[in-house]
C-alpha positions in Angstrom: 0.0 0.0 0.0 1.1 3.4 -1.0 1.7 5.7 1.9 1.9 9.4 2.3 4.8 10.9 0.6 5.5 7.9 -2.0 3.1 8.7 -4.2 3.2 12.3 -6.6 0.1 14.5 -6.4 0.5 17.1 -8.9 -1.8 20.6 -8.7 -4.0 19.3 -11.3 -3.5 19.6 -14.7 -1.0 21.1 -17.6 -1.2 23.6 -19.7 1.3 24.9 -22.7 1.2 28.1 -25.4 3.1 28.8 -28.0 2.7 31.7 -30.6 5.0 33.3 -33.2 4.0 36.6 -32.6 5.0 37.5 -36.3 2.0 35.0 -37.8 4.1 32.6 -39.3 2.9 29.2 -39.1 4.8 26.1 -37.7 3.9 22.1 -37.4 2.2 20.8 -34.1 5.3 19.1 -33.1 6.2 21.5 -30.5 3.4 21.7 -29.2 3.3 18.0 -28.2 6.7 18.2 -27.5 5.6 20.7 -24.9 2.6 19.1 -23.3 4.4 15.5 -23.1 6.9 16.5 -21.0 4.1 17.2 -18.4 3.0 13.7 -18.8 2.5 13.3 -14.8 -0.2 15.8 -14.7 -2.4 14.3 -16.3 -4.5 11.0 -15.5 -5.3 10.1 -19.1 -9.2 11.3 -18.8 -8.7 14.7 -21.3 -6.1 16.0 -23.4 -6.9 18.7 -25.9 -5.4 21.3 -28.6 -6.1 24.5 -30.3 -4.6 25.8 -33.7 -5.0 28.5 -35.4 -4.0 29.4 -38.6 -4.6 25.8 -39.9 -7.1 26.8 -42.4 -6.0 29.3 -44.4 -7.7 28.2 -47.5 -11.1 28.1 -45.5 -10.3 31.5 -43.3 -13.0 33.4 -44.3 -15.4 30.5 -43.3 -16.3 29.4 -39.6 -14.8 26.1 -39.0 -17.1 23.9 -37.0 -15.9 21.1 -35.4 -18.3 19.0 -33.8 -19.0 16.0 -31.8 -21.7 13.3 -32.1 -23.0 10.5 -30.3 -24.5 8.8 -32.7 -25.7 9.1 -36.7 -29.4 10.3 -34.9 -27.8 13.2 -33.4 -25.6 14.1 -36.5 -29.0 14.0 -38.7 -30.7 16.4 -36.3 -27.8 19.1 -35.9 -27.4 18.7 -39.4 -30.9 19.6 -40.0 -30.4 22.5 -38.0 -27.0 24.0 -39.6 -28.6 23.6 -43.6 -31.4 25.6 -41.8 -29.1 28.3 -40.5 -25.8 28.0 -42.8 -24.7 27.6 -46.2 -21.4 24.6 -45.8 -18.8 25.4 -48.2 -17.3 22.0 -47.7 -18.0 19.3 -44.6 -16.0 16.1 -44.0 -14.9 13.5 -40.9 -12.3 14.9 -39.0 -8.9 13.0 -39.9 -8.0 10.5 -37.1 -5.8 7.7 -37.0 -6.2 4.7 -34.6 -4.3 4.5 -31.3 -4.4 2.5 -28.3 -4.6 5.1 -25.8 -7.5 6.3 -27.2 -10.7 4.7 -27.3 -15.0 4.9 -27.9 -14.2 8.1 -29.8 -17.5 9.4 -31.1 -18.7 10.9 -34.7 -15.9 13.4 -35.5 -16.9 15.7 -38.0 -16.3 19.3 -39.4 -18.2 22.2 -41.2 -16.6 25.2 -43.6 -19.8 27.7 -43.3 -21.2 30.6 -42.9 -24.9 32.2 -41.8 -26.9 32.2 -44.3 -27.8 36.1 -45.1 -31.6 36.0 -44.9 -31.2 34.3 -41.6 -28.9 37.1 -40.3 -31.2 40.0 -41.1 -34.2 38.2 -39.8 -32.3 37.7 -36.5 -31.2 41.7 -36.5 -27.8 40.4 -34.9 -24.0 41.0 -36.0 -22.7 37.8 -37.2 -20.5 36.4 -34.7 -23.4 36.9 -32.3 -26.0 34.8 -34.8 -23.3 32.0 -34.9 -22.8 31.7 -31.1 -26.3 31.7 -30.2 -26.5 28.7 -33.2 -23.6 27.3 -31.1 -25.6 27.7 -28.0 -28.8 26.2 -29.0 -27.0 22.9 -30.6 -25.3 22.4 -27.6 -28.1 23.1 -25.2 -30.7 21.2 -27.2 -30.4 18.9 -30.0 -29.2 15.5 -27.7 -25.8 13.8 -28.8 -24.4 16.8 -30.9 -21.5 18.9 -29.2 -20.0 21.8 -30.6 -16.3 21.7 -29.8 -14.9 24.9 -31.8 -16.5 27.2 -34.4 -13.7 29.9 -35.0 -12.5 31.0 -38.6 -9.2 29.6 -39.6 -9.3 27.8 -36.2 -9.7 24.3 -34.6 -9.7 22.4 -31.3 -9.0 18.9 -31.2 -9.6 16.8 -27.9 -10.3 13.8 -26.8 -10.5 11.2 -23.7 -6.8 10.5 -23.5 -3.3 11.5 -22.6 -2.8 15.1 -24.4 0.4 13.3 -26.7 -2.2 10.2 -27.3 -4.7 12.8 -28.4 -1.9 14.7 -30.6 -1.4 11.6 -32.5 -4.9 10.3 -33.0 -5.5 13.8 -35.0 -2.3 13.9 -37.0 -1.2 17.4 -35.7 2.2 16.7 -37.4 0.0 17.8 -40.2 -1.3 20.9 -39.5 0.5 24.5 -39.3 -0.9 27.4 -37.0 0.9 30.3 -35.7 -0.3 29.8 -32.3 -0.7 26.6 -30.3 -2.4 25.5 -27.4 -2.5 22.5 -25.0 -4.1 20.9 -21.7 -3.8 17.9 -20.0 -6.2 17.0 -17.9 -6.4 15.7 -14.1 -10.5 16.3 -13.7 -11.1 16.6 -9.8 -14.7 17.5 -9.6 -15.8 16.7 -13.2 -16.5 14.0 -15.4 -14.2 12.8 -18.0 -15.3 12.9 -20.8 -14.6 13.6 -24.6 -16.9 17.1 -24.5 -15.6 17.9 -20.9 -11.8 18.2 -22.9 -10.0 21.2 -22.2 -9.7 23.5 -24.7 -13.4 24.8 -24.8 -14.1 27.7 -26.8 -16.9 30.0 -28.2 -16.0 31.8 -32.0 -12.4 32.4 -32.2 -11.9 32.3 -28.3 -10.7 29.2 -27.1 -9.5 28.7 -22.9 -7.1 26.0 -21.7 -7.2 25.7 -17.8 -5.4 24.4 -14.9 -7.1 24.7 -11.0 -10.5 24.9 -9.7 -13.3 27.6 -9.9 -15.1 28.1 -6.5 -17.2 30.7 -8.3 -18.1 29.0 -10.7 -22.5 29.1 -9.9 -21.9 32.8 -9.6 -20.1 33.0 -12.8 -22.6 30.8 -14.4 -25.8 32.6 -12.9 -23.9 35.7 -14.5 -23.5 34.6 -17.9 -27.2 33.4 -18.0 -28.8 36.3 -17.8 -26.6 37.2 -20.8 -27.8 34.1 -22.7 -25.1 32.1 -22.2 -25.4 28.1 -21.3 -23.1 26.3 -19.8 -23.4 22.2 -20.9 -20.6 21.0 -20.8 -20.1 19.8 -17.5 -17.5 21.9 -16.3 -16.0 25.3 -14.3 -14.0 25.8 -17.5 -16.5 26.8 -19.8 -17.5 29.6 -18.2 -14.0 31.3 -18.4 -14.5 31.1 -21.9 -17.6 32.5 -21.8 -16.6 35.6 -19.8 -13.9 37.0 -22.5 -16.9 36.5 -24.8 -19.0 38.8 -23.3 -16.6 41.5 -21.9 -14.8 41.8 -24.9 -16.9 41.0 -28.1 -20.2 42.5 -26.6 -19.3 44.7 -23.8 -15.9 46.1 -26.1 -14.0 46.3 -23.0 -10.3 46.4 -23.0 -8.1 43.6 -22.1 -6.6 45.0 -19.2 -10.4 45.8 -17.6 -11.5 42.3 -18.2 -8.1 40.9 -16.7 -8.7 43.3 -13.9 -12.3 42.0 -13.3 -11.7 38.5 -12.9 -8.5 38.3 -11.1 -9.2 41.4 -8.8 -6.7 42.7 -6.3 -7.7 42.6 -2.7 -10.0 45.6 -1.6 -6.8 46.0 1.3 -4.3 46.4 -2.3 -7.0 48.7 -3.7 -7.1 51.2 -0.8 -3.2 51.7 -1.1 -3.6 52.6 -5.0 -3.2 56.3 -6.2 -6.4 58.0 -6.2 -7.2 57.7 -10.0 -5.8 54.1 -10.5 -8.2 53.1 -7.3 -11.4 54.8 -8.6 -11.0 52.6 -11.9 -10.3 49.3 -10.2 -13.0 50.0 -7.6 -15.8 50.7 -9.9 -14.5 47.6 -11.9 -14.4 45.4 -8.8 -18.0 46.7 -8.1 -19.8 46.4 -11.8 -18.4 43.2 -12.7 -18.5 42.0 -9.4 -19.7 38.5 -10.5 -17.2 37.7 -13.1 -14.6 37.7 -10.3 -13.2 34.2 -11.1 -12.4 32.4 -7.3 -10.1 29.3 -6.8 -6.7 28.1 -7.7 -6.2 28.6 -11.5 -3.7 29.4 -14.5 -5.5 29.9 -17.6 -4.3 30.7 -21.5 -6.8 32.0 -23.6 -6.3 32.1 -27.2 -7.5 34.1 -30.1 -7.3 35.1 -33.5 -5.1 38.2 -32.3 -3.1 36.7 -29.6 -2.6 34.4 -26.4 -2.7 35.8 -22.7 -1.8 33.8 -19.5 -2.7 34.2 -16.6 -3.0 33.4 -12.6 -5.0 33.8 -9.9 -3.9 36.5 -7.6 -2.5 34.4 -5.3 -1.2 32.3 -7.3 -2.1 28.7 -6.7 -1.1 27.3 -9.6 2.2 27.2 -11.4 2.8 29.3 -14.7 6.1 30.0 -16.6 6.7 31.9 -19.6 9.4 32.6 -22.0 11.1 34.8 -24.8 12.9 34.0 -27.7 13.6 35.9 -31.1 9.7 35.5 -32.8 8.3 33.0 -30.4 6.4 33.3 -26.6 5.8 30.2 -24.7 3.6 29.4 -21.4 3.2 26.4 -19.5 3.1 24.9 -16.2 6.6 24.1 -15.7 10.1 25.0 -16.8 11.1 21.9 -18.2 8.1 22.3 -20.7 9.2 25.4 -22.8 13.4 24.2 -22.3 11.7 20.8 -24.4 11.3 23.1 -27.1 13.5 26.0 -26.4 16.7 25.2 -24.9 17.8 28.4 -24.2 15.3 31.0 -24.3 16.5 34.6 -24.4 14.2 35.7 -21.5 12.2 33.0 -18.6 9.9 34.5 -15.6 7.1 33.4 -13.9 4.2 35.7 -13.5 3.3 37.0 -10.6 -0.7 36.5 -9.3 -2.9 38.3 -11.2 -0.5 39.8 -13.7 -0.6 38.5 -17.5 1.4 37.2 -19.9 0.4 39.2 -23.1 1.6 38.0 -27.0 -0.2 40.0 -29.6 0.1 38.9 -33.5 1.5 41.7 -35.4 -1.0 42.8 -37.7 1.6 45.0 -40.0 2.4 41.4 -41.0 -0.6 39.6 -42.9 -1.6 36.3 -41.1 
């Protein structure tokens, strides 16, 4: 019998970034490089990717990629998308068989767009008509599960070890400009292949290590908003959040960082006076996107990666420089797997982000 002390309980979890801040696109092999070396945080039950940049010959098109339980279930959400989209091009999902990896449902995905008539009976914007689609095939047609629905974007999970998962999808065979990666040690959750970390809404996609004690406020939150969280975990809601403070609410980055990992009202009152009227009357507005728990998140998006802690930092994050590239990930030896000798290596403090912005002077 094992006793106390011979047996390694990691903090739940591994997560890892990369992105080549200059757009140019490079093979998943790093990635799973990356994530692989953080093999021991993981308990096999979810491993998971995002890529983007992978579709550049579809990049005008949302790329959904969805899950189904059976052919009932890919009829019905079928149904529903020739309703609501025209599909450029739809096909399985290319997979290749490995032992790690088993009952894999109906992998499919879907080049589209809203179909126009649709969009101007709706009178909403078009990212807004495609998430609400996402919403209501996720909330309501049984057996059919959305996993990403970006432009020029994917995610790619699974039940598995995250270098299991790598290989059942090829990655060797796709090229993105920014990459990222989870492997997952559920604690309160179920394992399961829609439960995967990354999960993502649009372009937005969240990879996350820790716990969320605030999670039913968060969740109340983002329903009143029309949000619904399915998916069976605290995750999904982070994803959620970004989605509503910065595509609908237009905040800025900075604000929306500030409102979920807050500073202590005692580290407000010793701001200067200007500084602690703005976090104050964030603190107080967004009050219930204040994300509670041990956590270290990387959100990804068509513009960028951010990474980030909770403010007192409960769970590890490391990040590095070098030349074109920016890395993240839950330990050291991680980024040295792929970048020896990086020309710059912190870790974060609580509450203070990692930022990695695509330059847009070069055309992605």
């Amino acid at each position: 019998m094992l006793r106390e002390g011979e047996i390694r309980i990691p903090s739940g979890c591994a997560i890892s970034g990369i992105i080549n801040i200059k757009g140019k696109t490079f093979s998943g092999n790093d990635i799973l490089k990356s994530i692989s070396m953080m093999r021991d945080r993981s308990n096999g039950l979810g491993g998971g990717f995002a890529a983007y940049g992978i579709y550049p010959e579809y990049k005008d098109l949302y790329a959904l990629h969805v899950f189904y339980d059976d052919k009932v279930a890919k009829n019905n959400a079928e149904e529903f998308l020739k309703e609501h989209f025209f599909i450029e091009e739809d096909e399985k999902v290319p997979t290749r068989k490995v032992a790690g990896i088993k009952d894999a449902p109906i992998i499919w995905r879907y080049f589209s767009g809203p179909r126009k008539d649709k969009i101007k009976d709706s009178g909403l914007d078009e990212d807004e008509f495609v998430a609400r689609c996402v919403m209501r095939i996720n909330s309501s047609i049984k057996g059919a599960y959305v996993v990403s629905s970006g432009k020029n974007m994917g995610v790619f999970k699974a039940v598995g070890y995250p270098e299991d998962v790598g290989e059942f999808y090829m990655l060797e065979n796709y090229e993105g400009y920014i990459w990222t990666a989870h492997g997952r040690f559920p604690t309160n959750t179920p394992g399961w292949w829609g439960g995967a970390h990354p999960f993502t809404l649009l372009d937005w996609s969240v990879v996350h290590n820790g716990e969320i004690s605030s999670y039913d406020a968060n969740r109340r939150y983002l329903e009143m908003f029309g949000y619904k969280c399915t998916l069976q975990t605290d995750t999904e809601a982070i994803t959620y959040i970004f989605d509503l403070l910065v595509r609908r609410h237009k905040l800025p980055f900075d604000v929306v960082i500030t409102a979920m990992a807050a500073p202590f009202w005692s580290e407000i009152e010793k701001m200067e006076d200007e500084k602690k009227e703005l976090v104050t009357a964030i603190r107080t507005v967004y009050s219930s996107v204040l994300v509670n728990g041990p956590f270290s998140i990387i959100l990804g998006w068509k513009d960028g990666m951010i990474a980030l802690n909770d403010r007192l930092k409960l769970r590890s994050l490391v990040a590095a420089e070098n030349d074109e590239f920016v890395y993240v990930a839950s330990e050291e030896a991680a980024i040295r797997a792929v970048c020896p000798e990086p020309d710059k290596l912190w870790a974060p403090r609580g509450g203070e982000p990692v930022v990695a912005l695509v330059d847009r002077s070069v055309k992605v």
